[in-house]
Structures are given as C-alpha cells and as structure tokens.
C-alpha positions in Angstrom: 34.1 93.8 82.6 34.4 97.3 81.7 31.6 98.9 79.8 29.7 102.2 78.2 26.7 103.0 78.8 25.8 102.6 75.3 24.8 106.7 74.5 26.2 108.9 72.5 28.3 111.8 73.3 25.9 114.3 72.1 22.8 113.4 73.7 25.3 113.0 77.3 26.6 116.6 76.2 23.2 117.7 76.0 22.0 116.5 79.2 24.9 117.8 81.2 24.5 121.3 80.4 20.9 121.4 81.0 21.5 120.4 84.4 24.6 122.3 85.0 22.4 125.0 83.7 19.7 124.6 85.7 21.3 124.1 89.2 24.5 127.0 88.8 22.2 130.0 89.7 21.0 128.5 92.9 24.3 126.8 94.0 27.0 129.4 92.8 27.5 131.2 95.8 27.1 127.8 98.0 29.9 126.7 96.2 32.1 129.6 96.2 31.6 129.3 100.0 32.5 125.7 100.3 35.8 125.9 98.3 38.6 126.4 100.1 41.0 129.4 98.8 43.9 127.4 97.2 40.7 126.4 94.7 42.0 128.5 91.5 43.3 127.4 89.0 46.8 128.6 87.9 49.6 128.0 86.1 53.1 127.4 88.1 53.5 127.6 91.6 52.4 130.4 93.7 54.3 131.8 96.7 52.5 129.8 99.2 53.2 127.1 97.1 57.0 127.1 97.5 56.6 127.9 101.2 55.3 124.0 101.6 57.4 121.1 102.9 57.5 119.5 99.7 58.9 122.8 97.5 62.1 120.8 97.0 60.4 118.5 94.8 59.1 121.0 92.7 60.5 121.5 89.1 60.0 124.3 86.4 59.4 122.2 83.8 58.8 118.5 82.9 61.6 115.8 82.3 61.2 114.5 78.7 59.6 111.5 78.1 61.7 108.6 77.7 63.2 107.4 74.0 60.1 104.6 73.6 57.6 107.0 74.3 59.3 109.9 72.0 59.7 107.2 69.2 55.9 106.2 68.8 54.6 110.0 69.8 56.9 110.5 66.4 55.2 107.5 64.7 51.7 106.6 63.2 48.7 105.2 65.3 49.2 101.7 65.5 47.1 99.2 62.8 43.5 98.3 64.4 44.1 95.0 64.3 47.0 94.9 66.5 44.9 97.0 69.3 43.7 94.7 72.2 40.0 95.3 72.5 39.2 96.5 75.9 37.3 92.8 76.6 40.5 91.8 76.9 42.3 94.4 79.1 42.2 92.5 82.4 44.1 89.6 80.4 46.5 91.6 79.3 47.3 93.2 82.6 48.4 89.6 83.9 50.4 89.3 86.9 53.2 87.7 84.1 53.5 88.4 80.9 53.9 91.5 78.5 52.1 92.1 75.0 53.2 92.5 72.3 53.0 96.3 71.8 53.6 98.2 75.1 53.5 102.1 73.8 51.4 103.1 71.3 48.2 104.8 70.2 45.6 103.7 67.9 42.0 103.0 67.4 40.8 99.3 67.8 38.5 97.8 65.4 35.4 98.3 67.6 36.4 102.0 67.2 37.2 102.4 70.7 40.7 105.0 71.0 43.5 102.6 72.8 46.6 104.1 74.3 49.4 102.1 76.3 52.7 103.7 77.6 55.1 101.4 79.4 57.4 103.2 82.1 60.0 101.8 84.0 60.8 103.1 87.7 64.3 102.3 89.0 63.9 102.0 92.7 59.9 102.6 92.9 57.7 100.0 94.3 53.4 99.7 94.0 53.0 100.6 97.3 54.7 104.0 96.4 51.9 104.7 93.5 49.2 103.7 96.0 50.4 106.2 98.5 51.1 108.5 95.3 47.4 108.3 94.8 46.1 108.6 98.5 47.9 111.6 98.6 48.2 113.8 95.9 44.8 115.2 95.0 44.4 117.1 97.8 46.1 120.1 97.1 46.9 121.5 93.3 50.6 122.0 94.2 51.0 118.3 94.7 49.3 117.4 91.6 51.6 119.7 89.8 54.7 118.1 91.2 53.6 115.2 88.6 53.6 117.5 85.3 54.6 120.9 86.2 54.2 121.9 82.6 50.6 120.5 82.3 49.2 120.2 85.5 46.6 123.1 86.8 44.1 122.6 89.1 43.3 119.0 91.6 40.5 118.7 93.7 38.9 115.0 96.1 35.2 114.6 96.1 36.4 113.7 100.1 39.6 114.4 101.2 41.0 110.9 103.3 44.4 112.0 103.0 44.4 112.7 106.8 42.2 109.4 107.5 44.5 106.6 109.2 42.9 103.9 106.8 45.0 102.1 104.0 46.2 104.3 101.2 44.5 101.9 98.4 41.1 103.4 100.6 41.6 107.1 100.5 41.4 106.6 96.5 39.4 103.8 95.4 35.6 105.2 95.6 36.9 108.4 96.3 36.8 111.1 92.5 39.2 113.3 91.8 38.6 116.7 89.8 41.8 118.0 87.5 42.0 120.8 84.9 44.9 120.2 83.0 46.8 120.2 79.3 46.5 117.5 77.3 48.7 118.5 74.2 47.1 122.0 73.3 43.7 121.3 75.0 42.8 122.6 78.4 40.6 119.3 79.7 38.4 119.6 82.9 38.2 116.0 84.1 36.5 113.8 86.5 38.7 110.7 87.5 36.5 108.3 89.3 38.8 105.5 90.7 37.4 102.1 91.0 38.0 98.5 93.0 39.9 96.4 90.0 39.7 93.4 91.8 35.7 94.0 91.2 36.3 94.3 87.8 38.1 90.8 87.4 41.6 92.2 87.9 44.2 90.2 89.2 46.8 92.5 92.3 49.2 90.0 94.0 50.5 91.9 97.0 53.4 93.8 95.7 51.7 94.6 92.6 48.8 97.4 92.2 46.2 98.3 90.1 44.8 101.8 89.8 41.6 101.9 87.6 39.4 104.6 87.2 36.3 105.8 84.7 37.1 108.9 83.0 35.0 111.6 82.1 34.2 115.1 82.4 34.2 117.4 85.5 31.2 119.5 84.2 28.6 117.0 82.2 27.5 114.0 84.1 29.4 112.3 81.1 32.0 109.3 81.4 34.0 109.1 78.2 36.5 106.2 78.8 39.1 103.9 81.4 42.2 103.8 82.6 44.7 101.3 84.4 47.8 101.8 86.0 49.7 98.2 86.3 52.4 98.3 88.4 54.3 95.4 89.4 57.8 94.7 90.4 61.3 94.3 87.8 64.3 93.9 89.1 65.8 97.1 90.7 62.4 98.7 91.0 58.8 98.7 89.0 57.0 98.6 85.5 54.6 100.7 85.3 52.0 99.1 82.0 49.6 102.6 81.2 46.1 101.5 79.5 43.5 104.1 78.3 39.9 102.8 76.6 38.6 106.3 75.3 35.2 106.7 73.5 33.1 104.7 76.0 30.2 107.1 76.6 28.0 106.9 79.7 25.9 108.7 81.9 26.5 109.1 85.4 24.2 110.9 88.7 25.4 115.0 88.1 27.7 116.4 90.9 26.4 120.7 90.2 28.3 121.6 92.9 32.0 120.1 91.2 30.4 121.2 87.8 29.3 124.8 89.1 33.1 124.9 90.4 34.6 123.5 87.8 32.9 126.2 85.2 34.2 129.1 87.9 37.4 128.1 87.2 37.5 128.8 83.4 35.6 127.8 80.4 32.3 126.2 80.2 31.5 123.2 78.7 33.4 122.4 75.0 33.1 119.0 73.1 36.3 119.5 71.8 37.4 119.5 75.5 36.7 115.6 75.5 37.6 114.9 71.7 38.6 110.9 71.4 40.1 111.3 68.1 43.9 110.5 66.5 45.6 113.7 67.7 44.3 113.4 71.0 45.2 109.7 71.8 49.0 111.0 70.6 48.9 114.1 73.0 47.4 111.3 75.3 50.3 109.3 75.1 53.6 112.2 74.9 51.2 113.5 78.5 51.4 109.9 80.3 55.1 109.2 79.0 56.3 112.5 80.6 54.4 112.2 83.9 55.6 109.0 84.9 58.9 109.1 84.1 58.8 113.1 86.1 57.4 111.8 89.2 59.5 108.4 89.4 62.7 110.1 89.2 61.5 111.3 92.6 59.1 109.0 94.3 60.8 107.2 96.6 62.2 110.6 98.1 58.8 111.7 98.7 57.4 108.6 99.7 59.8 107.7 102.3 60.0 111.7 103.9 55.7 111.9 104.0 54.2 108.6 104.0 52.3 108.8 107.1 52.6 112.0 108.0 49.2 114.1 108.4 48.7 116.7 105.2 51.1 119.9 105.7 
C-alpha cells in the first residue's frame, strides 16, 4: 500500500528549512569537500563531457514526444472520476491487462494529482531499464543522455554502479538527487526508489517495476510516487508511467544532500514542488519525451556497457 504521511505541505516546508537552516553553517564546507568536482550543475554538456565513452549517445536536443502523448499534453485533464485512485495502482499495474486510459493527467476524486504516459520501446527489454537505472545516476552527463533539454544535475546517496551485485540492487534502497525542468520550473528532487514487490506489486521475470517516493532534495519532505511498468510486447517493451502527486510526508533530513543541493542554485521554493493542473501536464509532455529519447537508444548502450566498471 502506498501512503502519505498525513501532513500538510506547509508545516513539512516549514520544518525542512529550519533544519536545513540550522545544520548549513556547520556542514557547508564538509560538503563542498565531499562532492566530487563534476558536482555543478549545468546546462549541456561540458568538454569533459564529450571526451567520455558514451559522447556518441549524446544529443543536442530531445526527440519529441510521441503523437499519444502530444494529443493529451494538447487536451484537458482527464474527468476525476475516470482517475484510478492510487489504492488501486498495484491492480492496475497487472502482469495482463491495460486500463482504460493509458496517457493522461488529472486529479482523482480524493484530490490526489494522477499522471500516466504509456511508451512503447521497439527492441528494449526490462532488464535494459533495470540496468538503465543501476547506472545512470552516477554521473550528470549520463542522466542528461535521458532529456538533454531538461536534465541538469544527478547525484546517488551511494554510488553501487561499480558493485558486482544485481542491477535491481544498485537502485532499490539506494536515492537519487536530480535538478531538472519540469515545464518552466527548475525542480530539485529526491527520488527514493523502493522494493515493489514489498509494496504488493506483482514482477514476473522479464517484467520490472521501478517504484520510488518522490520528494524534495532540500526539505525532508516526500510529495508523491511513481512506477515504471515495463513488461514485454511483441518486438520489444511497454513501458505503463504512473505518478501519485500530493501525498505529503515527512522523512529523517539528509543536510549534507540539502546543503548541496542549495549550493547548486536556489533555495528552497514551494512553487518548486507545486502538484497543481499545469504541473501534472508539464509532468506528463517531460515523461513522454524522456522515454521515447532514451529508447530509441537503449539497447545500443546497454549491450556496449552493461557490465563494464564506470568510465
């Protein structure tokens, strides 16, 4: 079951700049210290970043997203009572099975925010997106090879990516720590990636499930879910996008993420983590674009450094 925490966003606000307040003077130089230099944030890729292995993978500008993702960016939110509640999310990320609306934003009658995109991924398997996900975060010039236009900054809590374990471990219980665009608004966000099969989820073997909580890489605040279904079509993968926004929770501060994450541009904005209308379409228009980007690509990267030891 996925759940809040049942607080409010203002009181979580509150609390997270009092304690990113009060532990930033004491940790700020600790921090700068512990951050490795390819820390900034910055848009495009910089020379050292075209000097890497992968540089052939890297694009100016993000692919469009594809016709039914453009088509419902372009329409209205869809009705509340056609929104699956999130009670019922691990239902409708059955094995089998579709639903009946697979892209769309909206707000649910509970008032939660609901997006769904539906990708799909000629010649991509699962076990390419759980590599994707093992691998990616550890340097910002990967992370940008998903959304070139968007993407700024990645960061692990631990970095497993050299760590000869499974690639579902180097992510699940692991964070990550991104600055990027959604629409117009710069977002600093904490991606904290959890077990689904804890959560009730059903993963035959060449399907996977990448759920994480959302929230906020400067307050200890949690503002929503995610999930990442991806299981097999003919030819390649589906890929079924969920995101639950405006489930508010507290969570133990990380000051030394949040002191680095306020280094690297502005401080803490409620607008930042807004779960209103425009940002569940800006939501949607982002997710449609990445995945189509990176799966046009995927397998070439997968099968040239899936094993091999960060470079």
């Amino acid at each position: 079951m996925l759940r809040d925490a049942g607080v409010t966003r203002r009181a979580a606000l509150v609390l997270g700049v009092l304690v990113v307040g009060s532990g930033a003077a004491g940790l700020r130089a600790g921090a700068a210290r512990a951050r490795p230099v390819s820390a900034a944030r910055y848009r495009g890729y910089s020379p050292e970043d075209w000097a890497r292995p992968y540089a052939k993978f890297m694009a100016d500008r993000t692919l469009p997203a594809t016709p039914s993702v453009a088509a419902a960016y372009a329409g209205p939110p869809t009705p509340a009572h056609e929104i699956p509640e999130v009670s019922t999310l691990q239902t409708e990320l059955a094995a089998t099975g579709s639903s009946p609306i697979e892209t769309g934003y909206g707000r649910a009658t509970s008032g939660k925010v609901w997006v769904a995109v539906h990708t799909e991924m000629p010649g991509v398997t699962a076990a390419m997106w759980d590599w994707w996900f093992g691998w990616h975060s550890a340097e910002s010039a990967r992370y940008k090879l998903w959304h070139p236009d968007a993407h700024l900054y990645a960061g692990l809590a631990v970095d497993n990516t050299a760590e000869p374990i499974p690639d579902r471990a180097k992510y699940i219980g692991n964070a990550s720590y991104v600055d990027e665009y959604i629409g117009p608004k710069l977002q600093q966000l904490r991606i904290a990636f959890q077990n689904p099969l804890a959560h009730g989820f059903e993963v035959p073997d060449d399907h996977t499930t990448i759920l994480a909580r959302v929230g906020s890489a400067v307050a200890p605040l949690d503002v929503g879910w995610l999930a990442h279904q991806v299981r097999p079509i003919a030819g390649g993968c589906e890929m079924r996008s969920r995101f639950y926004l405006g489930m508010w929770g507290l969570r133990l501060p990380d000051i030394r993420n949040a002191v680095a994450a306020v280094e690297r541009g502005p401080s803490l904005d409620p607008r930042d983590i807004a779960t209103d209308m425009d940002s569940a379409r800006e939501l949607l228009l982002h997710c449609g674009q990445e995945m189509h980007h990176l799966a046009q690509f995927l397998p070439a990267l997968y099968h040239e450094f899936d094993g091999q030891a960060p470079l």
